[in-house]
C-alpha positions in Angstrom: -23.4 -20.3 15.0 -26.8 -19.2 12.7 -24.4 -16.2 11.0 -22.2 -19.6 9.1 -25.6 -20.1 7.3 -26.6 -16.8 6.3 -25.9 -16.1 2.7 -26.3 -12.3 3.8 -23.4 -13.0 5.9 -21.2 -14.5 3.4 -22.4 -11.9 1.1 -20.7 -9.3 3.1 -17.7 -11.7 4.1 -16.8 -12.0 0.2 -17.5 -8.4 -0.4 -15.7 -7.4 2.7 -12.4 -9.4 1.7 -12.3 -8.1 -1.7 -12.7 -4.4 -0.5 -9.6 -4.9 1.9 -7.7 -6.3 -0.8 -8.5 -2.9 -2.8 -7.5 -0.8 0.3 -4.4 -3.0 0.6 -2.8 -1.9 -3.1 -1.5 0.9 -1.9 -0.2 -0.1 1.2 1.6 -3.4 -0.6 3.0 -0.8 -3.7 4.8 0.9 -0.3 5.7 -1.9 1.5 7.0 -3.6 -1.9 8.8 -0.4 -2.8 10.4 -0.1 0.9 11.8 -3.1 0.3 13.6 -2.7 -2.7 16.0 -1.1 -0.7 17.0 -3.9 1.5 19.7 -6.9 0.2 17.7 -9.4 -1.9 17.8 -12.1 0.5 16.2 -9.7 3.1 13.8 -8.5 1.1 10.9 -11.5 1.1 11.4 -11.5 5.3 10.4 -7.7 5.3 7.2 -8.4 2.8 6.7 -10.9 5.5 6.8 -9.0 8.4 5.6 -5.8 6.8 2.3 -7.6 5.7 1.6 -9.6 9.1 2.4 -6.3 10.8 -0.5 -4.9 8.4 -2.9 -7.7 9.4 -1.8 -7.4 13.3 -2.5 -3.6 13.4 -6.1 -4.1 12.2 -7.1 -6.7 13.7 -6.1 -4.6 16.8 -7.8 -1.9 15.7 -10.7 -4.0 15.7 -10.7 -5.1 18.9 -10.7 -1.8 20.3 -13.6 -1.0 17.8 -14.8 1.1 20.8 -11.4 3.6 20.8 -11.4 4.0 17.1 -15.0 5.0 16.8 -14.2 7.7 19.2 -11.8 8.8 17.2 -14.0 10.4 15.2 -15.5 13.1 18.1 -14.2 16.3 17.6 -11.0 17.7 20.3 -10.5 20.8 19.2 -11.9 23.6 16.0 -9.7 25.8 14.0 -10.9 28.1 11.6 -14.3 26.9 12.6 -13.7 23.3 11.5 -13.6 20.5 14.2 -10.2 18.5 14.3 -10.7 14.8 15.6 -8.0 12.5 16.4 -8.7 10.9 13.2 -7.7 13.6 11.2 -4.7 14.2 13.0 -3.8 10.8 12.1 -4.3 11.5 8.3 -3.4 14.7 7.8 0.0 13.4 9.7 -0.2 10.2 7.6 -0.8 11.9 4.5 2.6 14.0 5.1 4.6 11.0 5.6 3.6 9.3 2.9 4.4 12.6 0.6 7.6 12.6 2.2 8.4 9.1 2.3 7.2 9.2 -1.9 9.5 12.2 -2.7 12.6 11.3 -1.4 12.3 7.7 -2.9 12.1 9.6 -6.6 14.8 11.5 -5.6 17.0 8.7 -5.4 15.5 6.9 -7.9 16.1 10.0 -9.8 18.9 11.8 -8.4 20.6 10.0 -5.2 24.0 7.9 -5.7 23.6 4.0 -6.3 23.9 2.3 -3.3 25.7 -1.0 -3.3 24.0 -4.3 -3.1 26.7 -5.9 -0.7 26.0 -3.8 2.5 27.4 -5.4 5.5 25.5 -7.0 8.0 25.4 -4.1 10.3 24.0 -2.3 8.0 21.4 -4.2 6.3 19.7 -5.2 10.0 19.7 -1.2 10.5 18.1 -0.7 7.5 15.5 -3.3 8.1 14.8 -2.1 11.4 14.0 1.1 9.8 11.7 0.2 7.4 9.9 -2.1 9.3 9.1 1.3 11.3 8.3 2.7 8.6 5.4 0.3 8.1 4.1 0.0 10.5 3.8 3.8 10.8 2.0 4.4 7.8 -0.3 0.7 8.3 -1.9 2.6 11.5 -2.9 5.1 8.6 -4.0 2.5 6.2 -5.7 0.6 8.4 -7.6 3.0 10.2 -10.0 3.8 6.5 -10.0 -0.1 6.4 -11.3 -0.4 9.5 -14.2 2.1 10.0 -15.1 0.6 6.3 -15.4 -2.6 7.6 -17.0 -1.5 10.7 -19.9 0.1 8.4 -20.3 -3.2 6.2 -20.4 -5.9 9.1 -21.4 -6.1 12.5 -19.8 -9.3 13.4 -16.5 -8.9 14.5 -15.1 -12.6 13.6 -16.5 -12.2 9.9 -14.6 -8.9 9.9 -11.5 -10.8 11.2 -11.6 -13.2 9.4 -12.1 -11.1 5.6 -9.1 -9.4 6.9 -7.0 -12.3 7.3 -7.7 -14.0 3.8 -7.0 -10.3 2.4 -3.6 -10.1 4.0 -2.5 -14.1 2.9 -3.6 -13.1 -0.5 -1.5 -10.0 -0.3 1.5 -11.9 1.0 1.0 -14.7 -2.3 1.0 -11.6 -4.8 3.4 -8.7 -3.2 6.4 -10.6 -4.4 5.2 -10.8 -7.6 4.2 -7.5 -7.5 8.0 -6.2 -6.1 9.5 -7.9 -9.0 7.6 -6.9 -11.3 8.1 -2.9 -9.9 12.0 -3.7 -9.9 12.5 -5.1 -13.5 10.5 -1.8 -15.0 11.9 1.2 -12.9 9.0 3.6 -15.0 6.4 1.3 -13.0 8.2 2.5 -9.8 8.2 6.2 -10.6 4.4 5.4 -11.4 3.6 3.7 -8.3 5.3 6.5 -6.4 3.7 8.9 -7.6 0.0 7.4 -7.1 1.5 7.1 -3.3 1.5 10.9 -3.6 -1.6 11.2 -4.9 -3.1 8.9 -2.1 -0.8 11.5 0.6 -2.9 14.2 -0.8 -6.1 12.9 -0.9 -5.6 11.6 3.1 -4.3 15.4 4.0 -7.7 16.6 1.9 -9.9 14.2 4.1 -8.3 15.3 7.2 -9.9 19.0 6.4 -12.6 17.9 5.7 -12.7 17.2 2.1 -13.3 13.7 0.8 -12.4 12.6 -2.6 -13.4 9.0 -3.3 -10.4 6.7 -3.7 -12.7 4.8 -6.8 -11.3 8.2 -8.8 -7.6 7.6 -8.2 -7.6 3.8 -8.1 -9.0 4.6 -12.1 -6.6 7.0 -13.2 -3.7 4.7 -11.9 -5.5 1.5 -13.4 -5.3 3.4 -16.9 -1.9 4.9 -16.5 -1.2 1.2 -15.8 -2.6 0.0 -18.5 -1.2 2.9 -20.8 2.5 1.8 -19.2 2.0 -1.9 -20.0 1.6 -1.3 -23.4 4.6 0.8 -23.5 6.5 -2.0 -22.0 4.8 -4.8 -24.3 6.1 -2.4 -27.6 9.9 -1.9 -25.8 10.2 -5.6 -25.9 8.6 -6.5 -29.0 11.4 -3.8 -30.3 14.3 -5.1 -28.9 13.2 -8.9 -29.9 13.3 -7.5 -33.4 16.4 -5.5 -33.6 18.2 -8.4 -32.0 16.3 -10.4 -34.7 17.9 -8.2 -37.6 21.2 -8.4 -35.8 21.9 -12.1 -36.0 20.6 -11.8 -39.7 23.1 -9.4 -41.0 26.2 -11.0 -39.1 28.2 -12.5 -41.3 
């Protein structure tokens, strides 16, 4: 028990944690935005399960440390470029989540409203599906998040444990987070489209091509930060014409 000591240790555990909480934005703006589409009172169960679904899959993952670093050897070249089973799961991944991204601005966009009182039926169909739906595209997520941590730490408890406090801080903020996606419906259109950009960058990787995630995690920090003051001037607007309203009623 020498590694509880060892400041390098903790050193990596903090850094570890906060690096999986990075990794997980993406993977909570998808689960959060899954969601939307169940009944409200269904809703925080799928965060739930979507999250500890999350957590399950890589701590499995890490487990059978041995299976996914094999995952990296080569099992077949086209074009002259070695295909591993890694970037089958990417490239495959990367289409679902493109797919998965467009359709949900479709409807957003396009598709007829859906009504809030589905039956029961229903509603434990369509969390079913979703819940699929995680925890297909969490293999995907957590497959980066765990040859990263794999590279940081060598202890597998430390790595375990940084996952663990990552996902319980996950599950505090995501329904925070859904909420707050809800209420502004340009934030979701935003989010959705950084989920395509992340699709695209996991299809690049699978060729071959990596793009650091640090590029696209800025761009959609800014546009964030562009949108929130868009927001913050759409409220102070509507405060003051309801303002000038109640003046000139007689």
């Amino acid at each position: 028990m020498e590694w509880l000591t060892s400041p390098e240790i903790w050193v990596a555990f903090l850094t570890l944690t906060a690096l999986e909480i990075v990794l997980g934005i993406d993977n909570i703006i998808f689960i959060s935005i899954l969601v939307s589409r169940l009944p409200k009172a269904m809703q925080p169960k799928a965060r739930f399960f979507g999250l500890a679904l999350a957590m399950g899959t890589r701590i499995l993952l890490l487990l059978s440390i041995t299976w996914v670093m094999r995952l990296t050897d080569d099992l077949f070249t086209v074009f002259e470029h070695g295909i591993s089973g890694r970037d089958l799961i990417l490239f495959f991944g990367g289409l679902f989540l493109l797919f998965k991204s467009t359709m949900e601005i479709y409807h957003g966009l396009e598709g007829e409203e859906e009504s809030q009182e589905a039956d029961t039926g229903k509603a434990a169909r369509g969390f079913m599906g979703i819940i699929i739906q995680i925890a297909i595209i969490d293999i995907v997520f957590s497959l980066d998040s765990v040859i990263t941590a794999v590279g940081l730490v060598s202890h597998v408890p430390i790595m375990v444990a940084a996952i663990i406090i990552s996902v319980i801080v996950m599950m505090l903020s995501a329904g925070t987070i859904s909420e707050f996606i809800d209420k502004h419906p340009s934030l979701k259109i935003l989010a959705l489209s950084f989920l395509i950009c992340v699709g695209t960058l996991l299809i690049a990787e699978a060729f071959g091509v990596h793009v650091p995630k640090g590029y696209v995690y800025f761009a959609m920090a800014f546009s964030l930060a562009v949108e929130a003051l868009n927001i913050r001037m759409r409220g102070k607007k509507a405060a003051k014409a309801a303002v000038e309203l109640r003046k000139n009623t007689p």
